[in-house]
C-alpha positions as CSV (number, residue, x, y, z in Angstrom):
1,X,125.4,23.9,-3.3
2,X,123.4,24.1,0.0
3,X,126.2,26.8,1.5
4,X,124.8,28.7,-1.7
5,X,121.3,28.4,-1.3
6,X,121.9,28.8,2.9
7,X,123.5,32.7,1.8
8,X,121.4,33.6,-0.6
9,X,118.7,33.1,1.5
10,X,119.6,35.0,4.4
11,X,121.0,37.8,2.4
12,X,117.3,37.8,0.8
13,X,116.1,37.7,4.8
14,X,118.1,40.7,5.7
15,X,117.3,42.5,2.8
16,X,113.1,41.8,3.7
17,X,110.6,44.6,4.9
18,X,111.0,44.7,8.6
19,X,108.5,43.3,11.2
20,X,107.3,44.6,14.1
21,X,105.3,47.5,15.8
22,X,104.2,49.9,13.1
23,X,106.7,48.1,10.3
24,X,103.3,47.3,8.3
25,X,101.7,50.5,7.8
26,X,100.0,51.4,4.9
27,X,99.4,55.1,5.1
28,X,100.5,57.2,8.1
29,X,98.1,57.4,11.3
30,X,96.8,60.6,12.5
31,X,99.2,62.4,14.3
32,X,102.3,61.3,12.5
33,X,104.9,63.9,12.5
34,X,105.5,66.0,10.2
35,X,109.3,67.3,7.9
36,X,109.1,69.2,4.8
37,X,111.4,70.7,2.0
38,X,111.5,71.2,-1.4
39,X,108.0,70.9,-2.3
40,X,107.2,67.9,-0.5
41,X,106.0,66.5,2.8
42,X,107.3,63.5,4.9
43,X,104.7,62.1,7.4
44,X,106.4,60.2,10.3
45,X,105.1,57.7,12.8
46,X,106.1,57.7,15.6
47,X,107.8,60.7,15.9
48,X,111.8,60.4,17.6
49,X,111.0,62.1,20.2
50,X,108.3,59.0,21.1
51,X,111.2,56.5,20.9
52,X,112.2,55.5,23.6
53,X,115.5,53.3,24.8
54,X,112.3,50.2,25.3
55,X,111.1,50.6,21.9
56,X,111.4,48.0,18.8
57,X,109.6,48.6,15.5
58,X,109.9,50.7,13.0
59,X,109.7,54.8,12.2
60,X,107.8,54.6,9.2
61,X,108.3,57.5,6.4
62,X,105.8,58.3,4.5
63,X,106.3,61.2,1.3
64,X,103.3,63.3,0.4
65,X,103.5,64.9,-3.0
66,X,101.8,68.3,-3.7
67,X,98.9,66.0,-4.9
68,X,98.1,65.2,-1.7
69,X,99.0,61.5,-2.5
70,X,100.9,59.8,0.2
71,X,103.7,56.9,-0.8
72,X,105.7,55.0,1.9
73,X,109.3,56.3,1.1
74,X,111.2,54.2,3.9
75,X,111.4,52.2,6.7
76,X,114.0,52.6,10.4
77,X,114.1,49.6,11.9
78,X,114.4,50.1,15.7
79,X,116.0,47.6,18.2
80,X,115.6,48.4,21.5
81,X,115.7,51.9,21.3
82,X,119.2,52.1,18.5
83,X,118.7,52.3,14.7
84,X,119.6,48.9,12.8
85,X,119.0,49.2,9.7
86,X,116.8,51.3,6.6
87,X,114.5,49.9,4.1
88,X,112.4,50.9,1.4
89,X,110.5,49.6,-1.8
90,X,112.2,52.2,-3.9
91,X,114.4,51.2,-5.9
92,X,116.6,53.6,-6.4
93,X,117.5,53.6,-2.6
94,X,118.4,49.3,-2.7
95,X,121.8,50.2,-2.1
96,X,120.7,52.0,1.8
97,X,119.3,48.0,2.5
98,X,122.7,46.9,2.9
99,X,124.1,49.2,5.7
100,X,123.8,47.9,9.3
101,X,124.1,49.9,12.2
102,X,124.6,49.4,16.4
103,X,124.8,52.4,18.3
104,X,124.5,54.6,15.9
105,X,127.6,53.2,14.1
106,X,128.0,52.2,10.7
107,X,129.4,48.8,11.2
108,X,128.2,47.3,7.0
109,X,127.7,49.1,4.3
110,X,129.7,51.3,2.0
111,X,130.3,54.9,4.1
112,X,129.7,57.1,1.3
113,X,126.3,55.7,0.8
114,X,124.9,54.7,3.9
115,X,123.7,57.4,5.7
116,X,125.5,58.4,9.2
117,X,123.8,56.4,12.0
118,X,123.3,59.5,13.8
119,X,121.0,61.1,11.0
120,X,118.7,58.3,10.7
121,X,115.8,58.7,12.5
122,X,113.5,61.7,11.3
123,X,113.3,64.5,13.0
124,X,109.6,65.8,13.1
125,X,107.3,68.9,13.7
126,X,103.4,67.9,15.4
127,X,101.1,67.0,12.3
128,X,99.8,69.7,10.4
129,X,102.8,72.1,10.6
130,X,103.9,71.7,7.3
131,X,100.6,70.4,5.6
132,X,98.4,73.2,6.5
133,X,99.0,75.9,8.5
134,X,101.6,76.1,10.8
135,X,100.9,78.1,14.8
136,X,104.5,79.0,15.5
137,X,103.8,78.1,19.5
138,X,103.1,74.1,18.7
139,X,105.3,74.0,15.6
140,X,108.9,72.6,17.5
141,X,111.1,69.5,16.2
142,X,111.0,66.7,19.0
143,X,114.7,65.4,19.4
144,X,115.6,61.7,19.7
């Protein structure tokens, strides 16, 4: 019984919002980075191109509807510089919360629904490209 109890509680661990630097926010700061499609926009912080090999957090994702009302969509958590792991409060994506990466690697998680380690963090434009109006010269996508 306490084997039991021991798994299910670390399986309920893993599966917990991350913790770290910027794995709490609420809304997206000013100057989170911008990606947009489809009649939506995805607010960023911080942008890949800020993450560097030092860095452990989160890149919080943020989805802005065309009602201007912003809803955290998902969470990266970071170690070190390498994407671990996704979360979100959705749940429709629960099934993402179970893949585990290093290096970029899947290494848990079923392959056709986990995303591909190399595609996780978000790719971003400098605020205010896609929610108001983009200037060509300052509207480029950072690379991790």
């Amino acid at each position: 019984m306490f084997s039991v109890l021991l798994v299910s509680s670390q399986v309920l661990a893993a599966e917990a919002r991350p913790v770290g630097a910027n794995c709490s926010a609420s809304q997206p700061p000013m100057g989170a980075g911008e990606e947009g499609g489809h009649g939506f926009v995805l607010k960023v912080f911080p942008r890949t191109g800020d993450i560097g090999k030092q860095y452990s957090g989160c890149q919080v994702v943020f989805g802005m509807g065309r009602d201007g009302a912003v809803r955290l969509a998902w969470i990266i958590e970071i170690k070190r510089g390498d994407p671990v792991r996704m979360w979100s409060p959705d749940k429709d994506m629960k099934d993402l919360s179970a893949c585990r990466y290093k290096n970029r690697q899947l290494l848990r998680g079923d392959p056709d629904v986990c995303p591909r380690g190399e595609s996780l963090l978000v790719p971003t434009q400098p605020a205010g490209c896609f929610s108001d109006s983009p200037e060509a010269e300052r509207c480029h996508y950072d690379v991790d």
